[in-house]
C-alpha positions as CSV (number, residue, x, y, z in Angstrom):
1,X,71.6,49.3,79.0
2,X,73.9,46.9,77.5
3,X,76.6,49.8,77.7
4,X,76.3,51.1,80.6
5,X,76.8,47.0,81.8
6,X,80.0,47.1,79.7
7,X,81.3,49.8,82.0
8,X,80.0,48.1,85.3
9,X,82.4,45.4,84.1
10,X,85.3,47.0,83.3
11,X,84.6,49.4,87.0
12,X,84.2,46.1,89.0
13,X,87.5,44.5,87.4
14,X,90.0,47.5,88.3
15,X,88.2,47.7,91.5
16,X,87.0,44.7,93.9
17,X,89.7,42.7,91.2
18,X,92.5,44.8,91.0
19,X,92.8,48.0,93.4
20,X,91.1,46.6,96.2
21,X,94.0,44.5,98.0
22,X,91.9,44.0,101.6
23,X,91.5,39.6,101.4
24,X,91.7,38.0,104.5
25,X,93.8,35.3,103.5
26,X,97.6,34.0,103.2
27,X,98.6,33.4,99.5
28,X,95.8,33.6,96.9
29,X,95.8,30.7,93.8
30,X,93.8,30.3,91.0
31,X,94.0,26.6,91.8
32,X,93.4,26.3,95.5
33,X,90.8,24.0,95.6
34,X,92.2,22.0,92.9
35,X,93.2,18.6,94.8
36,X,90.7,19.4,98.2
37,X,87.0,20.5,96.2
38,X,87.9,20.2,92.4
39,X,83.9,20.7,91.7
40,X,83.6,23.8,94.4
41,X,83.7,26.6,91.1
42,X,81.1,24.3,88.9
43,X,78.5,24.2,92.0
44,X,79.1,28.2,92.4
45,X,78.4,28.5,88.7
46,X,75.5,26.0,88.5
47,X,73.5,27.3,91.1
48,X,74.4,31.3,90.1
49,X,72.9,30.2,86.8
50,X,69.8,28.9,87.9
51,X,69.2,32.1,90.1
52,X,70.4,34.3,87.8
53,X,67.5,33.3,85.6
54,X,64.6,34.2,87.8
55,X,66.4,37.5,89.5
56,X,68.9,39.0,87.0
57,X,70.2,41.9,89.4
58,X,71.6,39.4,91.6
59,X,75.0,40.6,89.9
60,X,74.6,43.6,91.4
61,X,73.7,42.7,94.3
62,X,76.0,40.0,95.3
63,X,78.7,42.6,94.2
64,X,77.7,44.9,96.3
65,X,77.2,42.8,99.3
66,X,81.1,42.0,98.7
67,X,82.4,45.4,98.6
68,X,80.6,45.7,101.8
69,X,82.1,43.0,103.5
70,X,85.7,43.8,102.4
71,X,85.4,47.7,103.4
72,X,85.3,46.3,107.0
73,X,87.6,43.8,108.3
74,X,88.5,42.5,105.1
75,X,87.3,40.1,102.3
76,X,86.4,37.4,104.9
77,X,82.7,37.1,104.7
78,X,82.2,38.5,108.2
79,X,78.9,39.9,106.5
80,X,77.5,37.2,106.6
81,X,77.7,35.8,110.0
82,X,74.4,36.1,112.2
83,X,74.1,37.9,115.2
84,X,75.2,36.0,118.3
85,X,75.5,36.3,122.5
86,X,73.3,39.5,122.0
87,X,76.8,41.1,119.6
88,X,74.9,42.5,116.7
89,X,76.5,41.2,113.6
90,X,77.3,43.3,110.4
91,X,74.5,42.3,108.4
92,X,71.9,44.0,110.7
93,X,73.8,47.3,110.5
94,X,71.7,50.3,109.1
95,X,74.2,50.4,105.9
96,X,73.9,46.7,105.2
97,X,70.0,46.6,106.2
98,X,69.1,46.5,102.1
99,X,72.2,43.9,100.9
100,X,70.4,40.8,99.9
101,X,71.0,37.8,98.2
102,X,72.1,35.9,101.0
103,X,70.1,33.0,100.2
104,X,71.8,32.7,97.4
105,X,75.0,32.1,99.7
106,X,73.4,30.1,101.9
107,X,72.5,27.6,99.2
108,X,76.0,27.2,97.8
109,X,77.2,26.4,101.1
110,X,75.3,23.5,101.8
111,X,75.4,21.8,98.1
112,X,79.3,22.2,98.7
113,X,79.4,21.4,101.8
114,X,77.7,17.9,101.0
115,X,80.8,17.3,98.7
116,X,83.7,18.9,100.1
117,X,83.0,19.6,104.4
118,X,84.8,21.9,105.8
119,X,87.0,22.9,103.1
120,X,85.4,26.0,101.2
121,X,85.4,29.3,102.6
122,X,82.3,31.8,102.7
123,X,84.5,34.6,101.8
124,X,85.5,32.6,98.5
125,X,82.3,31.5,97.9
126,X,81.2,35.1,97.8
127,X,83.5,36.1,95.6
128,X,82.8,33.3,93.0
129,X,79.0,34.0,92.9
130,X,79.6,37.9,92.5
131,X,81.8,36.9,89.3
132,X,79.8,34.3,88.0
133,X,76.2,36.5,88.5
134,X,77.8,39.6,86.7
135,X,79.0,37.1,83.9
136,X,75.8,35.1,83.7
137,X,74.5,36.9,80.8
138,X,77.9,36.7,78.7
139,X,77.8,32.2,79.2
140,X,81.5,32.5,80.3
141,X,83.9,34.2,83.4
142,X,84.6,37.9,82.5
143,X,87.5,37.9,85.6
144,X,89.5,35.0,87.3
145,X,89.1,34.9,91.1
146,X,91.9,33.8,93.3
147,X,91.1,31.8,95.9
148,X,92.2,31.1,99.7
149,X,90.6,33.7,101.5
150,X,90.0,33.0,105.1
151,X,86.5,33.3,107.2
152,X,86.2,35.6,110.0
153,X,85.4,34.7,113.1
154,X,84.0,38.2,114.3
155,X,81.0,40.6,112.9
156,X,80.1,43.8,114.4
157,X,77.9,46.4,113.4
158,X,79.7,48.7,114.7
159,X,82.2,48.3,113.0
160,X,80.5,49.1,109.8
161,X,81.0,52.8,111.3
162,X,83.3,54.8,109.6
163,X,84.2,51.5,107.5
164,X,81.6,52.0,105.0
165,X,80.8,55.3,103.2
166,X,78.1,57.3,104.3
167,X,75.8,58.7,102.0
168,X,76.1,61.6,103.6
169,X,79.7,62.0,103.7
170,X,81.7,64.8,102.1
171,X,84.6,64.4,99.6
172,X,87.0,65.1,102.6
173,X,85.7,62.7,104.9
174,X,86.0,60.2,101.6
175,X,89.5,61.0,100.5
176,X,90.1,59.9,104.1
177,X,88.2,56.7,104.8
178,X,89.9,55.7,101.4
179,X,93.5,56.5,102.5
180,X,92.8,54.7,105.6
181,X,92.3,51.0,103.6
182,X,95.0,52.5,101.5
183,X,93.2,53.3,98.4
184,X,93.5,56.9,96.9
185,X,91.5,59.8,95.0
186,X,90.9,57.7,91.6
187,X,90.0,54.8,93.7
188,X,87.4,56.9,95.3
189,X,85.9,58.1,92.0
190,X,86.0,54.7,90.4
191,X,84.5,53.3,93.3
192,X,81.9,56.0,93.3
193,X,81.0,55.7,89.8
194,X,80.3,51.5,90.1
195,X,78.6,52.7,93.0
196,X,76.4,54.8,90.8
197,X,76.1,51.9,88.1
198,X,74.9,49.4,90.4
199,X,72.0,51.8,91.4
200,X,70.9,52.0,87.7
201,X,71.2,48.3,87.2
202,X,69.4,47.5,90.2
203,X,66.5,50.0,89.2
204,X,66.4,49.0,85.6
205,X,64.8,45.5,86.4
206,X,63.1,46.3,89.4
207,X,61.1,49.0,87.4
């Protein structure tokens, strides 16, 4: 299995860290927080590490409930939000209905939230536990995340139609969702592949 996570790795880093350009944000920094929450990246990291322990595919799963939020209105943690004034968020959408891990979210929020209020995005923190619970098992970062990406104020599972892939859908209807958040034909099969890789992971510690 340790192969097979070697590719994961390298598919996630040319993908959600490379191809996929879709952040909600203005300029992205490898030092955003730096002078407003200089301890927001060691909270991520400490708390990924103690959940990690108990529920190693939450790598997996936290990377998979970020491509899903970025396929819709971009990387700004919109699937997340709750449902509200009877406007069914994103998370309850059929597609989204077996994401979890957002616990784990919720939990990072409020122990940064006691130090820096107000200052850390979801949508970064996200992206920091999805890097940190894929490199839990190699003690270090295997990707640097910029950081700066702005929340959404909107979630609608509506939207999740004809955002997300369907299982269903052919390689036509693919080639053209992809186009459409400007990725093309070896986007779609390196997508597809992680895709794939994140199934087996998922099944080899469930089973």
């Amino acid at each position: 299995m340790r192969a097979g996570y070697c590719i994961f790795i390298l598919l996630v880093s040319l993908t959600l860290f490379g191809i996929v350009d879709v952040c909600n944000a203005g300029k992205l920094s490898y030092k955003f927080y730096k002078r407003t929450c200089p301890r927001a990246e060691q909270i991520v990291k400490e708390i990924i590490q103690n959940r990690t322990q108990s529920n190693p595919s939450l790598g997996a799963r936290l990377i998979r409930m970020q491509f899903h939020d970025c396929f819709v209105r971009g990387c700004d943690a919109s699937v997340l939000l709750d449902t509200v004034n009877n406007s069914t968020a994103e998370k309850e959408a059929i597609p989204n209905s077996s994401l979890s891990g957002f616990d784990v979210i919720d939990d990072i929020k409020t122990a940064i939230e006691r130090v820096c209020p107000k200052v850390v995005s979801c949508a970064d923190i996200l992206a920091l536990a999805a890097r940190d619970a894929v490199s839990a098992p190699f003690s270090k970062p295997l990707w640097d995340v910029q950081l700066g990406r702005r929340d959404g104020m909107v979630s609608l599972a509506t939207e999740t139609n004809g955002n997300l892939p369907s299982p269903f859908a052919n390689f036509t209807s693919l080639i053209q969702l992809f186009n459409r958040k400007g990725l093309d034909v070896n986007d779609l099969v390196v997508l597809s592949g992680m895709s794939f890789l994140l199934l087996l992971w998922v099944l080899h510690f469930l089973y």
